[in-house]
C-alpha positions as CSV (number, residue, x, y, z in Angstrom):
1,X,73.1,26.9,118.2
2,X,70.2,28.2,115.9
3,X,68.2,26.2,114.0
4,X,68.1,22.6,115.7
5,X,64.7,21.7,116.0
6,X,62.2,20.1,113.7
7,X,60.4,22.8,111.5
8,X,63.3,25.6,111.6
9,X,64.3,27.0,108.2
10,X,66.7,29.6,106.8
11,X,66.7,31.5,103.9
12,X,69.4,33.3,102.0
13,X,70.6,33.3,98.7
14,X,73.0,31.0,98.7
15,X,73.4,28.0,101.0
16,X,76.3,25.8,101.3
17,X,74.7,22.4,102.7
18,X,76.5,19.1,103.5
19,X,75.2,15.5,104.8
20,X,76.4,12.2,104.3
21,X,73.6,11.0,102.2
22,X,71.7,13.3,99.6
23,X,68.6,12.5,98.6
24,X,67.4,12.5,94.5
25,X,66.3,16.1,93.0
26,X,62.9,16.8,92.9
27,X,61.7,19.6,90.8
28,X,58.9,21.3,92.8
29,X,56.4,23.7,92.0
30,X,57.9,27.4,92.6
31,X,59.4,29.3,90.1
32,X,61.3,28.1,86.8
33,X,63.7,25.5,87.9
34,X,63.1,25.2,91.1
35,X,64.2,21.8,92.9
36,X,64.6,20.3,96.5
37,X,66.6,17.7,97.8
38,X,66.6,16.0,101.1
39,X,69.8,15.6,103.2
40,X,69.9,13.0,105.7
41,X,72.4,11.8,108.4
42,X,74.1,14.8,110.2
43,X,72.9,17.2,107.8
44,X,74.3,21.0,108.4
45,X,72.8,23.9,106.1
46,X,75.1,27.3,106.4
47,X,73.7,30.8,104.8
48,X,76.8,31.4,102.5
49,X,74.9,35.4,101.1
50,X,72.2,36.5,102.7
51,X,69.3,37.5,100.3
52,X,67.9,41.3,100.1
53,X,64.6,40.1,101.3
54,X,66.0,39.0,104.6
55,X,64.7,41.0,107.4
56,X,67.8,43.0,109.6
57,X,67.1,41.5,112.9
């Protein structure tokens, strides 16, 4: 499995996340809108659409 250790990320477009305990929104400094939330306790993050920027590796 891809993506298990501390620091790993994925990008995509759309990402379909679940976890047993969500974490508050926090609106960060990006673009308009932008927010991030923490997931916590078994946590799994799945690209749902990949985004155009994505590299074809």
């Amino acid at each position: 499995m891809k993506g298990c250790e501390v620091g790993d990320s994925i990008h995509g477009h759309r990402i379909i996340a679940e976890a047993r305990k969500i974490g508050d929104p926090l609106v960060i400094v990006k673009s308009a809108g932008a927010q991030r939330i923490v997931l916590t306790e078994n946590a799994l993050a799945v690209i749902d659409r990949k985004g155009r920027w994505c590299s074809h590796e």
